[in-house]
Every structure is written in structure tokens, then in C-alpha cells.
DSSP file (Angstrom, degrees, kcal/mol; ACC not computed):
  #  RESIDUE AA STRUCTURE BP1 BP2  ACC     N-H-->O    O-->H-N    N-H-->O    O-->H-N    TCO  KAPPA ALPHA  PHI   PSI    X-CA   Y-CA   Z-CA
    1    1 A X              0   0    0      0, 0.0     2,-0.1     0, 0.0     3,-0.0   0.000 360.0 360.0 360.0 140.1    0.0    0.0    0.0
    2    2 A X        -     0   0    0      1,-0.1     2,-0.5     2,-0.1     0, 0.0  -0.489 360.0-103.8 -79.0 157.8    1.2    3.6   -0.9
    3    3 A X        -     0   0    0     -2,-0.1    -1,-0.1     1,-0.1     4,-0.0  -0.663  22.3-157.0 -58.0 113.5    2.0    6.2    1.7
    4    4 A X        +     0   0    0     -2,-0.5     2,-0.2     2,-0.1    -1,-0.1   0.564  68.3  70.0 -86.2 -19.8   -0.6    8.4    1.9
    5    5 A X  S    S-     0   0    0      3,-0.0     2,-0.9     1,-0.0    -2,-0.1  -0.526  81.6-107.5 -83.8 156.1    1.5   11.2    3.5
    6    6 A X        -     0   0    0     -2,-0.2    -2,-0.1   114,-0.1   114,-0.0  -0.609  18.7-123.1-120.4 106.9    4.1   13.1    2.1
    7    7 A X        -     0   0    0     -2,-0.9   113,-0.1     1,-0.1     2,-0.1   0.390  30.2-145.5  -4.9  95.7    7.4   12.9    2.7
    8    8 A X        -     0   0    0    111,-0.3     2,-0.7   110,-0.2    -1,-0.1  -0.394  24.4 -92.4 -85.0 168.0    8.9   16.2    3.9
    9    9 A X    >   -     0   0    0     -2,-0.1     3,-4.1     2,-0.1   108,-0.1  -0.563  15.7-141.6 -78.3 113.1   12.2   17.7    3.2
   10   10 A X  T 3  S+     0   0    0     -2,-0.7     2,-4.0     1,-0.3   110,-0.0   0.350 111.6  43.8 -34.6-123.0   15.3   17.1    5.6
   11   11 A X  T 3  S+     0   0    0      1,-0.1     2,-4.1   105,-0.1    -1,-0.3  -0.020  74.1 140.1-106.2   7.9   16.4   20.7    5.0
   12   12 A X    <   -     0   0    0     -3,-4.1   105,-1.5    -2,-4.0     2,-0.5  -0.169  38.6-176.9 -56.5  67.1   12.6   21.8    5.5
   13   13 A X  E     -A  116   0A   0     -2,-4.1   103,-0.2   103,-0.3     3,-0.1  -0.647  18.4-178.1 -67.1 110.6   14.1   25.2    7.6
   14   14 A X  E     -     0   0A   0    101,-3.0     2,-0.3    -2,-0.5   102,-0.2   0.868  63.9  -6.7 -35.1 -75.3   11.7   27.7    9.2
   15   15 A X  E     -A  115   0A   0    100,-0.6   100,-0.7    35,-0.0    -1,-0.3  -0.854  62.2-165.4-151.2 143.5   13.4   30.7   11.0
   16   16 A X  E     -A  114   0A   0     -2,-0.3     2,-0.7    98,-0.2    35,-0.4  -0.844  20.8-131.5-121.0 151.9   16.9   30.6   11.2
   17   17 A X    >   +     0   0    0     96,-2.6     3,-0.6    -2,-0.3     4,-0.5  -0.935  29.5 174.1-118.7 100.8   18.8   33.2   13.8
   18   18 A X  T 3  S+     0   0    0     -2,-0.7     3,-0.4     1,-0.2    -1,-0.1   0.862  80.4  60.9 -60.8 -40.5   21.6   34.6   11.3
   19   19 A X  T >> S+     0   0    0      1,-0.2     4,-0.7     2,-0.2     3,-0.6   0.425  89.4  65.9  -7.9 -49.3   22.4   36.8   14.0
   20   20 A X  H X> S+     0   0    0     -3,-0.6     4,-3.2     1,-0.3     3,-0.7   0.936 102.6  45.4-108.0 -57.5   23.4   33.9   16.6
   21   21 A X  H 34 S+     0   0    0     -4,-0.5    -1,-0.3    -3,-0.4    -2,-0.2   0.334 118.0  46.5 -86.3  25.2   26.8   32.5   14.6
   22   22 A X  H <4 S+     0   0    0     -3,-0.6    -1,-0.3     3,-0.1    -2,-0.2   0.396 118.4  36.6-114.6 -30.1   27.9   36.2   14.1
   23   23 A X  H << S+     0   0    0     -4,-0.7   110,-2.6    -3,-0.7     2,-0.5   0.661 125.8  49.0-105.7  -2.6   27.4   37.4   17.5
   24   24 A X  E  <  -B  132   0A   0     -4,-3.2     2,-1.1    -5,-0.2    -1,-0.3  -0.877  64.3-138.1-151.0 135.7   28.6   33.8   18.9
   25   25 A X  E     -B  131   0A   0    106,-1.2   106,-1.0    -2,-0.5     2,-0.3  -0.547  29.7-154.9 -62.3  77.6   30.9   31.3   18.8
   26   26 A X  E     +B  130   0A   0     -2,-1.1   104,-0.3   104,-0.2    -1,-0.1  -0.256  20.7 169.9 -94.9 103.7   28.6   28.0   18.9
   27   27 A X        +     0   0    0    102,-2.8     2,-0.2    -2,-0.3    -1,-0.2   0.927  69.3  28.3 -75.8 -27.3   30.9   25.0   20.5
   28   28 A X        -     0   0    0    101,-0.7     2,-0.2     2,-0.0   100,-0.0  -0.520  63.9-164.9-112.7 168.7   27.9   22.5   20.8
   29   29 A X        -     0   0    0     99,-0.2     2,-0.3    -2,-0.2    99,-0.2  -0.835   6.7-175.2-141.2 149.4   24.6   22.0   18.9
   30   30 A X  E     -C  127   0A   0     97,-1.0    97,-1.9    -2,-0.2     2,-0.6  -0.927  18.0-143.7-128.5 151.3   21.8   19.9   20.3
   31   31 A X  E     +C  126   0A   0     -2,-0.3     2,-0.6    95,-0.2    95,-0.2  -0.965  27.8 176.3-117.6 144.6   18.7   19.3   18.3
   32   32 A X  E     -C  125   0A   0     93,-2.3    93,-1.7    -2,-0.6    59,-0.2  -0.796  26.2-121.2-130.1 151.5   15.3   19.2   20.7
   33   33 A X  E     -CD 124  90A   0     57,-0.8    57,-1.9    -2,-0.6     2,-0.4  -0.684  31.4-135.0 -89.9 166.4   11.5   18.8   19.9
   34   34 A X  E     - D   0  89A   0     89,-0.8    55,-0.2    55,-0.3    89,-0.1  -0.933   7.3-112.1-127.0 117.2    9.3   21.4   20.9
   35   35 A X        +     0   0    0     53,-1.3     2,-0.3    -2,-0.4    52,-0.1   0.123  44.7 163.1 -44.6 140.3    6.1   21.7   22.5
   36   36 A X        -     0   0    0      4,-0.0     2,-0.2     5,-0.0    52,-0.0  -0.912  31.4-137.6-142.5-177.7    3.3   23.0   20.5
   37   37 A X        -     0   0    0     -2,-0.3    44,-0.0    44,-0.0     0, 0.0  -0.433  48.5 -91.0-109.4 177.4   -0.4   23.5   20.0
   38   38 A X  S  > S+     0   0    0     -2,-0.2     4,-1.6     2,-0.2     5,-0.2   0.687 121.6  39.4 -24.8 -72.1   -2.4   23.0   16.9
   39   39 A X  H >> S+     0   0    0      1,-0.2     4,-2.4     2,-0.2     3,-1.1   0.981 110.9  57.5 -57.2 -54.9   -2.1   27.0   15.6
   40   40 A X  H 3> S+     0   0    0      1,-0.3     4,-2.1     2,-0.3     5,-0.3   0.860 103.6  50.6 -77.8 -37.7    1.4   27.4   16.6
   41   41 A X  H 3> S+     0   0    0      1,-0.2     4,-3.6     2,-0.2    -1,-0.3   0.910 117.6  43.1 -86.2 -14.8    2.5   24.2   14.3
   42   42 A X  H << S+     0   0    0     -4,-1.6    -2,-0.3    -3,-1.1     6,-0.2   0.769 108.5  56.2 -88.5 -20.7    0.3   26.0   10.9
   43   43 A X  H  <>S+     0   0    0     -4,-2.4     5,-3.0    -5,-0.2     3,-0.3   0.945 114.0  38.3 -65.8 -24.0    1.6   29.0   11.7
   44   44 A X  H ><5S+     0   0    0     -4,-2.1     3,-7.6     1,-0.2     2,-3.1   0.931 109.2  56.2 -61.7 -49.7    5.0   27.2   11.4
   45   45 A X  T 3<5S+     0   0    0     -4,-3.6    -1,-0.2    -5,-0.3   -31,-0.0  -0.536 105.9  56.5 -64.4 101.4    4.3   25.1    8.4
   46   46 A X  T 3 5S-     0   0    0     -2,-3.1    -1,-0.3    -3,-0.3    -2,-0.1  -0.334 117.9-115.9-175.5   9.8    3.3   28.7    6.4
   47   47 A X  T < 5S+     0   0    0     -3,-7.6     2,-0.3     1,-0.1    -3,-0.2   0.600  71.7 142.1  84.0   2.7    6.6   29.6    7.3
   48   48 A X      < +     0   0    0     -5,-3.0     2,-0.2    -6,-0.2    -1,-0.1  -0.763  32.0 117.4-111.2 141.3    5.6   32.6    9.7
   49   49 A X        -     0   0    0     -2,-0.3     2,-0.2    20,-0.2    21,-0.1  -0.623  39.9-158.8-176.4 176.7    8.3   32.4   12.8
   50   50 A X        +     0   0    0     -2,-0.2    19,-2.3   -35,-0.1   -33,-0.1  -0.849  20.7 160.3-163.9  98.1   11.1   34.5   14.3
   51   51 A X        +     0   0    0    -35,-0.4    17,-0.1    -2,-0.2    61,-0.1  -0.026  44.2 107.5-131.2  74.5   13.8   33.7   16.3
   52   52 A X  S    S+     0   0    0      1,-0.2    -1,-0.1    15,-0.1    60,-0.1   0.952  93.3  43.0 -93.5 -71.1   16.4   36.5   16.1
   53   53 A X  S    S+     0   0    0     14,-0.2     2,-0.2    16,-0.0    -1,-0.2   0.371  93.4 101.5 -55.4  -5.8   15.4   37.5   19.8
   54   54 A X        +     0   0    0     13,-0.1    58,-0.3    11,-0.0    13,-0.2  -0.490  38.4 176.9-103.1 168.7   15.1   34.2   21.5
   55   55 A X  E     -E   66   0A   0     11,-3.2    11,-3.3    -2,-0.2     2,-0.2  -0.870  28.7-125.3-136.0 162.4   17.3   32.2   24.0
   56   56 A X  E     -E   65   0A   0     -2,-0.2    54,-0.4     9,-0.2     2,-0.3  -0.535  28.4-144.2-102.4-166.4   16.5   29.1   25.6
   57   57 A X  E     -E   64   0A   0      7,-1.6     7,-1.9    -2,-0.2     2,-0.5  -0.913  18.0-137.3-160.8 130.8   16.7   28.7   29.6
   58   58 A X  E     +E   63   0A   0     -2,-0.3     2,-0.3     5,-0.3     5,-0.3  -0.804  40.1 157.0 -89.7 127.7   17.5   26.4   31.8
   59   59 A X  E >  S-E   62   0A   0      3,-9.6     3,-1.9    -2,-0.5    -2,-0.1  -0.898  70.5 -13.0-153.4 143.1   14.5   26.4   35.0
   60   60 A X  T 3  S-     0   0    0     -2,-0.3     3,-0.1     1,-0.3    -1,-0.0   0.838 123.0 -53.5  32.3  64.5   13.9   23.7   37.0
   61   61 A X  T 3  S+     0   0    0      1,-0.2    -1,-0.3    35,-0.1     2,-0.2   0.437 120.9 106.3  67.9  -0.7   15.7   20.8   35.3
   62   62 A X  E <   -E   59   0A   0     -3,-1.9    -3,-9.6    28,-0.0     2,-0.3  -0.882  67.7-137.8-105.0 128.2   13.7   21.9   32.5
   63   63 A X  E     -EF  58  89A   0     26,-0.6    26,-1.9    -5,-0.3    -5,-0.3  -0.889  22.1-170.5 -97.9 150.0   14.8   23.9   29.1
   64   64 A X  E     -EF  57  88A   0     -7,-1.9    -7,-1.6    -2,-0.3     2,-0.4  -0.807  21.9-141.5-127.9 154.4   12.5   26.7   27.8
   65   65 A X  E     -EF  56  87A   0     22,-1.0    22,-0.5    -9,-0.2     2,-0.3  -0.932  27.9-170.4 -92.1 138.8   12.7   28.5   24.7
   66   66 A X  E     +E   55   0A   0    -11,-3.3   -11,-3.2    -2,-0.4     3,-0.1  -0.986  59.4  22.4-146.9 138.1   11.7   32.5   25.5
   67   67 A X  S    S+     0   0    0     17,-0.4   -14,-0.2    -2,-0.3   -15,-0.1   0.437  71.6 136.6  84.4  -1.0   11.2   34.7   22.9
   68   68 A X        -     0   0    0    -13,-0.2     2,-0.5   -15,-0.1    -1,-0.3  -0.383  43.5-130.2 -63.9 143.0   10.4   33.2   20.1
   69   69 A X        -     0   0    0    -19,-2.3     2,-0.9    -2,-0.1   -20,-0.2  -0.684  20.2-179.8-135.6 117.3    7.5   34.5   17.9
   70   70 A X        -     0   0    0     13,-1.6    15,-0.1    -2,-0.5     3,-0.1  -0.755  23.4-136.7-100.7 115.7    4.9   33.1   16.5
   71   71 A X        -     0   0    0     -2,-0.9   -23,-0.1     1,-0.2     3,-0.1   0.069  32.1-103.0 -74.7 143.4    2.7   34.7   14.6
   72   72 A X        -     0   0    0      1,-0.1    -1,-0.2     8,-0.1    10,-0.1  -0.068  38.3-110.6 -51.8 142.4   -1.2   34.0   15.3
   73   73 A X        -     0   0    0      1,-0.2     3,-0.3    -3,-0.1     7,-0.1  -0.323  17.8-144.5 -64.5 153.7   -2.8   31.8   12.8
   74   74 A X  S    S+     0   0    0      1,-0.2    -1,-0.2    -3,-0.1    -2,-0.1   0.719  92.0  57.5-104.4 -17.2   -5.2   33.8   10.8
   75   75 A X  S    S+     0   0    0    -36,-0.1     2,-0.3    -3,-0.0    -1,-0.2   0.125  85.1 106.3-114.6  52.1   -7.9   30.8   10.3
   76   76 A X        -     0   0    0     -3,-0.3     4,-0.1     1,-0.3     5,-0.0  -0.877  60.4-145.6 -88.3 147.8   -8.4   30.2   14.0
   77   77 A X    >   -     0   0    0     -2,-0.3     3,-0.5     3,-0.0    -1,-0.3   0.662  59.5 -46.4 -28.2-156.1  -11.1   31.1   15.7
   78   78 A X  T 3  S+     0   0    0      1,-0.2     2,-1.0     2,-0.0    -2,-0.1   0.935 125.9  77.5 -39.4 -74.6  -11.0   32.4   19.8
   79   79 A X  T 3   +     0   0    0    -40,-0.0    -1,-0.2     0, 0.0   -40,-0.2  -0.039  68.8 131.6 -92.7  -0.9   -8.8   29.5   20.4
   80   80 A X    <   -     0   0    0     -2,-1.0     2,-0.2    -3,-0.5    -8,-0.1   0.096  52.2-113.2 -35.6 131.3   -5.6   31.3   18.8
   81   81 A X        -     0   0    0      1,-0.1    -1,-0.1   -10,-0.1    -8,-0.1  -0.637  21.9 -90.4-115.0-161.7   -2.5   31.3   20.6
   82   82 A X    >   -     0   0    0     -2,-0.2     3,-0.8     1,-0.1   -12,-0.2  -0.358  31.3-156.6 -81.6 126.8   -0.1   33.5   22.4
   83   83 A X  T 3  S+     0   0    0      1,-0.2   -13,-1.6   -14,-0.1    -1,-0.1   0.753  93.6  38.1 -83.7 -17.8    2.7   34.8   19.7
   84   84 A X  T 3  S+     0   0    0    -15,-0.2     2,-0.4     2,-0.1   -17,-0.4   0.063  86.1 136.2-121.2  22.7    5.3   35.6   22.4
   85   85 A X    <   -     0   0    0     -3,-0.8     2,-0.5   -15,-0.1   -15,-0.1  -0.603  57.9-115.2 -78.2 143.3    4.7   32.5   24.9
   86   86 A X        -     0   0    0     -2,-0.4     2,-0.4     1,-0.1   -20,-0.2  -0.485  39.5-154.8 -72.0  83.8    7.7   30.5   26.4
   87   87 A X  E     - F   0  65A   0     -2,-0.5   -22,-1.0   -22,-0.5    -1,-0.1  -0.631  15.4-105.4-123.0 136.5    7.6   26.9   25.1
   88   88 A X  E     - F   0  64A   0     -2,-0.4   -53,-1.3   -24,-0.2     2,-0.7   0.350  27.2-149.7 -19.9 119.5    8.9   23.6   26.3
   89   89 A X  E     -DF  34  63A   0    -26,-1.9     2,-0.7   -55,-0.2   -26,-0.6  -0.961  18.3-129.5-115.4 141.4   12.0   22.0   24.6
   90   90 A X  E     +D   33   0A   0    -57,-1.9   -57,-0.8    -2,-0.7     2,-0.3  -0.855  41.9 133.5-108.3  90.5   12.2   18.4   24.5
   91   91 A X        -     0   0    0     -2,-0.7     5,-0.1   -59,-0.2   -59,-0.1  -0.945  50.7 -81.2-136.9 131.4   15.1   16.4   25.7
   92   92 A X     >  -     0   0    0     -2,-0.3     4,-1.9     1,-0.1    -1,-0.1  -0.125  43.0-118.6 -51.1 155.9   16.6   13.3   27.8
   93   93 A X  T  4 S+     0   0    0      2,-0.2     4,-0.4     1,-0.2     5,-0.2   0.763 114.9  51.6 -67.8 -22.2   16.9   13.8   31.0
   94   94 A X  T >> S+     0   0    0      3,-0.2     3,-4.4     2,-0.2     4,-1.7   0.980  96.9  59.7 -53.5 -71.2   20.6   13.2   30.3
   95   95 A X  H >> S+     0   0    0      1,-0.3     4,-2.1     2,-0.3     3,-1.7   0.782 112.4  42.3 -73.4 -60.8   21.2   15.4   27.5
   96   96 A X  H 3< S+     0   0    0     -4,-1.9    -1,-0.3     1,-0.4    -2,-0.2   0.230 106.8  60.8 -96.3  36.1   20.2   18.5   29.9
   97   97 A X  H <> S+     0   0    0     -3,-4.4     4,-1.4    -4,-0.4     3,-0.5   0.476 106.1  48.7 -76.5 -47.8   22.0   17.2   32.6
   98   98 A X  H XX S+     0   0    0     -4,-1.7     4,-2.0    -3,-1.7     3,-0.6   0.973 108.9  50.2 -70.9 -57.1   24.8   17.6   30.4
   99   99 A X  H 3X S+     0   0    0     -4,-2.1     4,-0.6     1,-0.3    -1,-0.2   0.582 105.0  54.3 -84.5   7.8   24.1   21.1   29.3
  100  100 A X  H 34 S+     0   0    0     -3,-0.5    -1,-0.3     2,-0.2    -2,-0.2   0.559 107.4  52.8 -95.7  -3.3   23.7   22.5   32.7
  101  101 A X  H X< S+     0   0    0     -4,-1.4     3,-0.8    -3,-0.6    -2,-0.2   0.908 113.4  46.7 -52.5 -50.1   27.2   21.0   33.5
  102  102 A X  H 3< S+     0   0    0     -4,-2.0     2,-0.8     1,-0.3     6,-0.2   0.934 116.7  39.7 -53.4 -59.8   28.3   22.9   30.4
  103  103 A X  T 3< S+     0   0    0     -4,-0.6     2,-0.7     2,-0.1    -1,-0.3  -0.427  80.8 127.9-108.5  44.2   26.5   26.2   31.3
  104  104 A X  S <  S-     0   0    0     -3,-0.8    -3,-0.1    -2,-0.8    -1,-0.1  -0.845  96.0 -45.5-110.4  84.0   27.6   25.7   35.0
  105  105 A X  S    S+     0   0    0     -2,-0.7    -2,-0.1     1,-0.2    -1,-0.1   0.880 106.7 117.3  60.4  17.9   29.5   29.6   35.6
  106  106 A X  S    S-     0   0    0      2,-0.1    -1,-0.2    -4,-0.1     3,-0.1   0.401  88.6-104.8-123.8  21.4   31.5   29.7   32.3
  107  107 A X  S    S+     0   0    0      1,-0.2    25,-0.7    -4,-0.1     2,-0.1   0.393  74.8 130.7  98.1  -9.5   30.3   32.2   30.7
  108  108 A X  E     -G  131   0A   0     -6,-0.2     2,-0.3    23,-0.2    -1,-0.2  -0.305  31.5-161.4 -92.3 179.5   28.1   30.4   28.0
  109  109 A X  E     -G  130   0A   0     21,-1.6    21,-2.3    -2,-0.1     2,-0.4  -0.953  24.2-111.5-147.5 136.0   24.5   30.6   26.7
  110  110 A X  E     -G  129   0A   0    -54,-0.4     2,-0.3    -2,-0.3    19,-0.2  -0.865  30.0-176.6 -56.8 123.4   21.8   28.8   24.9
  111  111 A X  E     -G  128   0A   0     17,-0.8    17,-2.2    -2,-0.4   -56,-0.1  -0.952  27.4-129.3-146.4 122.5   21.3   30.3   21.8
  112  112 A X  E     -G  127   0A   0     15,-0.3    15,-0.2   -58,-0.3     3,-0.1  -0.308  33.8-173.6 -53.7 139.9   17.8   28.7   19.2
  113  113 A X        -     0   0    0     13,-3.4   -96,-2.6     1,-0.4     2,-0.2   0.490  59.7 -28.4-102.4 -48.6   20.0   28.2   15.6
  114  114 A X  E     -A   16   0A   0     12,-1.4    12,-0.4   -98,-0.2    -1,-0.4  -0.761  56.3-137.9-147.6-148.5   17.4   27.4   13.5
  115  115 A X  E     +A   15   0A   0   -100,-0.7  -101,-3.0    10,-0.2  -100,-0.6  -0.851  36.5 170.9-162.0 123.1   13.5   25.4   13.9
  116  116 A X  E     -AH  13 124A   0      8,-3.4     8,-1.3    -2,-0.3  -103,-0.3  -0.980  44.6-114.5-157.9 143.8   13.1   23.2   11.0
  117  117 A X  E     - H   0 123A   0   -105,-1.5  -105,-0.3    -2,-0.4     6,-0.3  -0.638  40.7-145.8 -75.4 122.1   10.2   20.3   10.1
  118  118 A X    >   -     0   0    0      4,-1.3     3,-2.0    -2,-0.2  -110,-0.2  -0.188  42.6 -78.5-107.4-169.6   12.8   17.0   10.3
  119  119 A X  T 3  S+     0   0    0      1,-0.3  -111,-0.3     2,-0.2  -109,-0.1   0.448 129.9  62.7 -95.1  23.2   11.5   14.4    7.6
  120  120 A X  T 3  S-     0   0    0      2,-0.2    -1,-0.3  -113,-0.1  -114,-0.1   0.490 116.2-106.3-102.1 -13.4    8.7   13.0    9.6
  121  121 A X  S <  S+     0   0    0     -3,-2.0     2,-0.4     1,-0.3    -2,-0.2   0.678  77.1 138.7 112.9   2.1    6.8   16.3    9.8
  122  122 A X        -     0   0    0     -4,-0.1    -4,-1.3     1,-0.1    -1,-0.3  -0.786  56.8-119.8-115.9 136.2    7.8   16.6   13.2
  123  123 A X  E     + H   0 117A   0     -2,-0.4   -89,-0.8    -6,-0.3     2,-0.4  -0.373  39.6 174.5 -53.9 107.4    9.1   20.6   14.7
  124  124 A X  E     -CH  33 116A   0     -8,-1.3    -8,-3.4    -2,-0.2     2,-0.3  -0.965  23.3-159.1-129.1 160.8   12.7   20.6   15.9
  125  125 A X  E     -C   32   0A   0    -93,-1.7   -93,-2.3    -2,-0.4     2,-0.7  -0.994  12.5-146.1-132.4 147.3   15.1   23.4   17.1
  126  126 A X  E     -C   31   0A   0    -12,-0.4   -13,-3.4    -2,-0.3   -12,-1.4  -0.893  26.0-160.8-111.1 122.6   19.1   22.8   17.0
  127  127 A X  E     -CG  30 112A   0    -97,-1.9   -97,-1.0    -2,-0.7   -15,-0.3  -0.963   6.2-139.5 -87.1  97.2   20.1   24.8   20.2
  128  128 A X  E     - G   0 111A   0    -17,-2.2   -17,-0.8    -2,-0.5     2,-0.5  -0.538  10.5-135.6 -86.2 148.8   23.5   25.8   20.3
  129  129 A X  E     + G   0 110A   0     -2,-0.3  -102,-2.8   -19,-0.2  -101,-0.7  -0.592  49.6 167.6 -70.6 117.9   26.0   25.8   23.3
  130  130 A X  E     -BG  26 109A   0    -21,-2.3   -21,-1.6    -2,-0.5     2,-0.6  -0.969  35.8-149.7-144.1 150.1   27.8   29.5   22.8
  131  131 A X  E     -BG  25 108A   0   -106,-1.0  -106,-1.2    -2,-0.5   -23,-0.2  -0.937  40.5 -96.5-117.2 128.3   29.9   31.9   24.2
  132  132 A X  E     -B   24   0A   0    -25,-0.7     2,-0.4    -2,-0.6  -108,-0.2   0.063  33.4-133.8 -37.2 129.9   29.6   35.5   23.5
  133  133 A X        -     0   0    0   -110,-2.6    -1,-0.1     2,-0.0     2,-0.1  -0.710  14.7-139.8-101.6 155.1   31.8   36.7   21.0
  134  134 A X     >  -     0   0    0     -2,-0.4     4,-1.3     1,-0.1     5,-0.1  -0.386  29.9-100.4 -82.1 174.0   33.7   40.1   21.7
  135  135 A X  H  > S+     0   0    0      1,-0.2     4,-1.3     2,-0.2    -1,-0.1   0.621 122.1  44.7 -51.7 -29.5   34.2   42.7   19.0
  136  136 A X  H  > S+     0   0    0      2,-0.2     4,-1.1     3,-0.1    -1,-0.2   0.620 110.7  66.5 -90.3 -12.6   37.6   42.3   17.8
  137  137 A X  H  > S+     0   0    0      2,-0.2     4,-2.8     3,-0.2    -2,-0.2   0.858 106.5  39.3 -53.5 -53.2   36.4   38.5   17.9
  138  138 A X  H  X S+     0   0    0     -4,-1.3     4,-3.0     1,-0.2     5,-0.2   0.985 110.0  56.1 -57.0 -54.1   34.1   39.3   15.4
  139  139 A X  H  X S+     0   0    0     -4,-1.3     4,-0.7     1,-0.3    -2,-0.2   0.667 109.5  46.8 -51.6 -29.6   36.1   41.4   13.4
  140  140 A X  H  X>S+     0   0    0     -4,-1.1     4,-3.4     2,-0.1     5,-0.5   0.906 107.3  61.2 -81.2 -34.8   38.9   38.7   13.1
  141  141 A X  H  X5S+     0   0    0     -4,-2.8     4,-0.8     1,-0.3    -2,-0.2   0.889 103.4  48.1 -65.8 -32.8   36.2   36.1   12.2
  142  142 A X  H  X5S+     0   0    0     -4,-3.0     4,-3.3     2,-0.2    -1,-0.3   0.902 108.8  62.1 -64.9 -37.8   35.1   38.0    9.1
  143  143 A X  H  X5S+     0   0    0     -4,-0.7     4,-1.5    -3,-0.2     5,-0.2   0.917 104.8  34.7 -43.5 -64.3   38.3   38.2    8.3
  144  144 A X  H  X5S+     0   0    0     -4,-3.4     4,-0.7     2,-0.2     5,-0.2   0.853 111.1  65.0 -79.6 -17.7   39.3   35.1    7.9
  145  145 A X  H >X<S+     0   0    0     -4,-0.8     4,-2.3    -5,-0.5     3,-1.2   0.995 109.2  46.6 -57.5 -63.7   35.8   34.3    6.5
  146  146 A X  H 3X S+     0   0    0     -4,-3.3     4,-1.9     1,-0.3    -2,-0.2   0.552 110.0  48.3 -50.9 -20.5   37.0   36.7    3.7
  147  147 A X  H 3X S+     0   0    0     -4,-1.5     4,-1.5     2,-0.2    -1,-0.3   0.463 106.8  54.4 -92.1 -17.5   40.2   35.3    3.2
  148  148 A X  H <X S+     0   0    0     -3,-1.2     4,-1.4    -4,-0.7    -2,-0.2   0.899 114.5  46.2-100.8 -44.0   38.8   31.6    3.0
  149  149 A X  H >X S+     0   0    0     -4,-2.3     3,-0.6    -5,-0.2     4,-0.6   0.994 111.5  53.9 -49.9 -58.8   36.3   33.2   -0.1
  150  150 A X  H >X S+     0   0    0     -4,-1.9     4,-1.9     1,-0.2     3,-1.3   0.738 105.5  50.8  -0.8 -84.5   39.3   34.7   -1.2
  151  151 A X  H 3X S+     0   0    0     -4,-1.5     4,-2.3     1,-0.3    -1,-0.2   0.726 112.2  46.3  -5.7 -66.0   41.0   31.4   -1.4
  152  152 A X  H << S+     0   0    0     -4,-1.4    -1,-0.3    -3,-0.6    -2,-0.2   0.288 102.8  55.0-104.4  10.4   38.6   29.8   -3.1
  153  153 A X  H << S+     0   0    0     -3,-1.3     4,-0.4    -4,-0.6     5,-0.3   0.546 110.8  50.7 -94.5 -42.5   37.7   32.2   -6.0
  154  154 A X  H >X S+     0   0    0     -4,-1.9     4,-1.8    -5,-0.4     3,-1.6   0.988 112.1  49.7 -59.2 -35.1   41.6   32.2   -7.0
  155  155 A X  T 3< S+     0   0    0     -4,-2.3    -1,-0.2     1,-0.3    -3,-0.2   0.899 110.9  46.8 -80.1 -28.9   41.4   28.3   -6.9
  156  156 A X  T 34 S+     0   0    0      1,-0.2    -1,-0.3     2,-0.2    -2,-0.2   0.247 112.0  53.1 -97.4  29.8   38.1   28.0   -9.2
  157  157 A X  T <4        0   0    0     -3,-1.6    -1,-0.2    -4,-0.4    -2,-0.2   0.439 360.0 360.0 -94.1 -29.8   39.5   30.5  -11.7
  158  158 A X     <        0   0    0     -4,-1.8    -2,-0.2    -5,-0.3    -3,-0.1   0.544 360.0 360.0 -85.7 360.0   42.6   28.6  -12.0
């Protein structure tokens, strides 16, 4: 019997935070599920999210993504939800055992990288472990970003 569903696309990406590997140095990435309602996952699949402002949180043995925004569906009813509410990320109890050991006093951060449909249909977000980059930090990393384009325009001319 055929599959009546249809396959989505591994690279299916939502909202991406361009923002996040410019202003931080990402050592880790973790990928997590996310709680949802009904609205909140069509407002995804239509593409409507934003996470250039969010971080996740560690609280009570529990990580939260906070700040995220999703915009209200426009064909709900009442039953519509909250565009800026704080929602559950979904992980073994190891894995965020592990990343409050990580994020234990060393200066690091949770920072959302992107939220993308994995190829079951199902809403993930790859969290990354980061430490705040300084300004001359940045400023050498473009640098050598520019020097590795560099690089590689002389080599496909030749």
C-alpha cells in the first residue's frame, strides 16, 4: 500500500537566527523537539516564525525556549495562541543534565540556531552551546571568513 503522506524535506528550515553565529561562537549544537499546539505548528508550516530574539533557559531541570515569535494563525477562531509565549524543549533527562554542567559559571549561553520540520513532519530546534563573542572577535572572524572566499575564488579560476 502507498503512503498516503508526504514525505517532507530534511532541509525543510523555518526561521533561522543569522544573528546567533555572528554574535557567537557555537561549540555545541543539540537538536530538541518542541512543544506545540495546533495553531502554533500552521503558523510554522506557512513559514511565519522569528527567532532573532530568543534564547533558551535552563528552569527547574527543564529547558524553555523564550522569545520566540509566532505569529497567530489567521484561520483560528478564539482559540488562537499567544505569539510571544515560552515553550517547552524536549530532551533526555541526560542530555540537559549535560548542558547544565556545560553552562555551569563559564560564561556560556543557549542560543535557538534554527526550527526546522525534520523528515517526519515533526518541529525541531538545534540549540546551540555558545559563548559570546567580543568585538575584535568578530572582526577577526570575518576576516578570515573573507580570506577563505578569497582562497577559493583564486582556486576556481585557475
Amino acid at each position: 500500500m502507498a503512503q498516503s503522506k508526504k514525505k517532507q524535506d530534511p532541509s525543510n528550515v523555518v526561521a533561522r537566527n543569522r544573528r546567533a553565529r555572528h554574535d557567537y561562537e557555537v561549540e555545541e549544537t543539540v537538536e530538541a523537539g518542541i512543544v506545540l499546539g495546533g495553531t502554533e505548528v500552521k503558523s510554522l508550516r506557512l513559514g511565519r516564525a522569528s527567532i532573532e530574539q530568543a534564547y533558551a533557559r535552563v528552569q527547574d531541570r527543564e529547558i524553555w525556549l523564550i522569545g520566540a515569535n509566532f505569529p497567530e494563525y489567521a484561520g483560528a477562531s478564539y482559540n488562537n495562541h499567544r505569539p510571544q509565549a515560552r515553550r517547552k524543549l524536549l530532551l533526555h533527562r541526560r542530555q540537559i543534565k549535560k548542558i547544565m554542567a556545560r553552562l555551569q559559571g563559564s560564561g556560556r549561553t543557549l542560543v535557538p540556531l534554527q526550527i526546522h520540520f525534520n523528515e517526519r513532519g515533526i518541529a525541531k530546534v538545534l540549540i546551540g552551546l555558545a559563548r559570546g563573542r567580543r568585538h575584535h572577535d568578530k572582526r577577526q572572524a570575518q576576516a578570515e571568513r573573507e580570506a577563505r572566499r578569497e582562497v577559493e575564488r583564486t582556486t576556481r579560476k585557475h
